[in-house]
N, C-alpha and C positions, 0 to 999 in steps of 0.2 A: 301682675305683669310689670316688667321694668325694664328698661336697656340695659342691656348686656355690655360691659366695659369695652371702650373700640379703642383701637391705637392707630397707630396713621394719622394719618392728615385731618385735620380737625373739622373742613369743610368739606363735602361731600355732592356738592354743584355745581355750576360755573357756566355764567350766560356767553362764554368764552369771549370775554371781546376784555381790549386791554385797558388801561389811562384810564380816564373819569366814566367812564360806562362801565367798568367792571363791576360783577354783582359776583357774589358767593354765597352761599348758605349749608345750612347740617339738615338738609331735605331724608336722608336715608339714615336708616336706622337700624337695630338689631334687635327684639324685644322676646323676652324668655319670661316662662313661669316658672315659679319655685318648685316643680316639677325640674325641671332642666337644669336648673343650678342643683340640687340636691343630687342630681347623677354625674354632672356634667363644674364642679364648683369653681376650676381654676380654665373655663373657657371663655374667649375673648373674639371679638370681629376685628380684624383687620381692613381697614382704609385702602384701598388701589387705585392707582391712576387714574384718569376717565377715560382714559384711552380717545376711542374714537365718536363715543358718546359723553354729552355733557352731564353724566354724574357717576360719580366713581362706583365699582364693584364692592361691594363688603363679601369676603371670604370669611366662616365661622372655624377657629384654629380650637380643635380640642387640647389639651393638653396634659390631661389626666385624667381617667377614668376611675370612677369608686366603683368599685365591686355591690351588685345588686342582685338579689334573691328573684326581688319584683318587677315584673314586668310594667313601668309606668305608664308606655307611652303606647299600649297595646300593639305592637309588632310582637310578629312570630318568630321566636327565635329556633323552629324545626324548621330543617329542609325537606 
């Protein structure tokens, strides 16, 4: 298991308060097996706003797919 490369914003919390009370931290995370990189090699999470909750969204962007014979992740690929 490892973390999956994240772009965005490097903090991922924020006790929202401003001046000498501000806190931040990298609380979330993206974690893949060498299963998922081996299908999946050039995908990355992207960092989002926190919007209205105090920790940001991580969205998982594919961005290439390698062609596979094997079913790794056991989904049915019949409809």
């Amino acid at each position: 298991m490892e973390e999956l490369i994240t772009r965005g914003a490097w903090f991922t919390w924020t006790n929202r308060r401003g001046g000498a009370g501000a806190n931040m931290s990298r609380l979330d995370r993206v974690i893949v097996n060498a299963s998922w990189l081996d299908v999946f090699p050039e995908s990355e999470a992207l960092v989002h706003s926190p919007g209205i909750s105090d920790h940001c969204s991580l969205l998982v962007s594919v961005l290439h797919v390698v062609p596979c014979k094997k079913n790794l992740f056991g989904f049915s690929t019949t409809g």
